[in-house]
N, C-alpha and C positions, 0 to 999 in steps of 0.2 A: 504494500500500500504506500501510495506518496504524498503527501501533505505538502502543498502549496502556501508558502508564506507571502505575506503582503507585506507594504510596508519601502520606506527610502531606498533600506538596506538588501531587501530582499527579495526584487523584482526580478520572477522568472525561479525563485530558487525554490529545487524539492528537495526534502530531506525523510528521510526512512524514518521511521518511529519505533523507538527503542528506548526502555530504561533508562533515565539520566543523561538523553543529550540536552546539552545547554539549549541551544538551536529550537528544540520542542517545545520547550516549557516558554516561547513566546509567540507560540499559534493560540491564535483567540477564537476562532471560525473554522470547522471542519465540515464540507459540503460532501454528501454522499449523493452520487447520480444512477439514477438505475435502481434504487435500495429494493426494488420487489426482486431483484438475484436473491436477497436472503433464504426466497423460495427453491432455489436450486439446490440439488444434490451434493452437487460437486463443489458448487460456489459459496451457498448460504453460511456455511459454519464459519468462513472465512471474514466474512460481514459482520456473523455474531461477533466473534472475537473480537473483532478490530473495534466496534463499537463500546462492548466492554472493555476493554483495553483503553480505549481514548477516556470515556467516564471514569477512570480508575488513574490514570495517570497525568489527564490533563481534566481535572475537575469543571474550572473554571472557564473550559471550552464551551464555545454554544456548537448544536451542531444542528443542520438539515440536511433532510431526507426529501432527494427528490425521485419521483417516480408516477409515471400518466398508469398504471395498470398494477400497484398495490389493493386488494383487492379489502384487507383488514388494515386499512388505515388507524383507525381509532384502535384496536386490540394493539398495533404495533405501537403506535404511540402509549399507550398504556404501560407497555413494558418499559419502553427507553424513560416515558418518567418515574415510576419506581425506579429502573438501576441508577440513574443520575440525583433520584430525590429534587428534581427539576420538572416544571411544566412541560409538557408538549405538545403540541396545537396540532389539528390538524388543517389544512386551508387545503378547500379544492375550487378546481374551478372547472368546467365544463365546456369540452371542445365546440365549437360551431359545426364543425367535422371531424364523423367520427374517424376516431384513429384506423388506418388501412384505411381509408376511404381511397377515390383515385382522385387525383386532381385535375381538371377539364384543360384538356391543352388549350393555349391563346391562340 
């Protein structure tokens, strides 16, 4: 997993997340794209962890979860605020078109 820092000093820079690097403990913002993987096999448990992992090591992180086709939004959120002892929203918003639709050539 890579975490993207912002910031003067840190434009463009990923660092790996791991125990005690200096570098980590001043990511404030951690963005998850995709977060309905958690549902895969192969992927999901990798998602689990790194989320517990980030709540666990970087407390003070905010984080969102993005994803058009989580299907237990609210149950998911439910969990990430118990492990964080943090709020969790959830905001949807509803395509004009549905997803897969085809879009009309000009």
């Amino acid at each position: 997993m890579t975490l993207t820092r912002s910031g003067p000093r840190a434009a463009g820079c990923g660092v790996q997340l791991y125990r005690g690097a200096e570098t980590v403990r001043e990511v404030g913002w951690v963005i998850f794209d995709e977060v309905h993987y958690m549902r895969d096999r192969e992927r999901g448990v990798v998602w689990e962890e790194s989320i517990v992992l980030i709540a666990s090591l970087l407390p003070g992180a905010s984080m969102v979860f993005l994803s058009a086709t989580l299907s237990n939004a609210h149950e998911f959120a439910e969990w990430v605020a118990n492990l964080t002892a943090r709020p969790c929203h959830v905001v949807s918003a509803h395509a004009f078109v549905p997803i897969g639709a085809r879009t009309p050539a000009l």
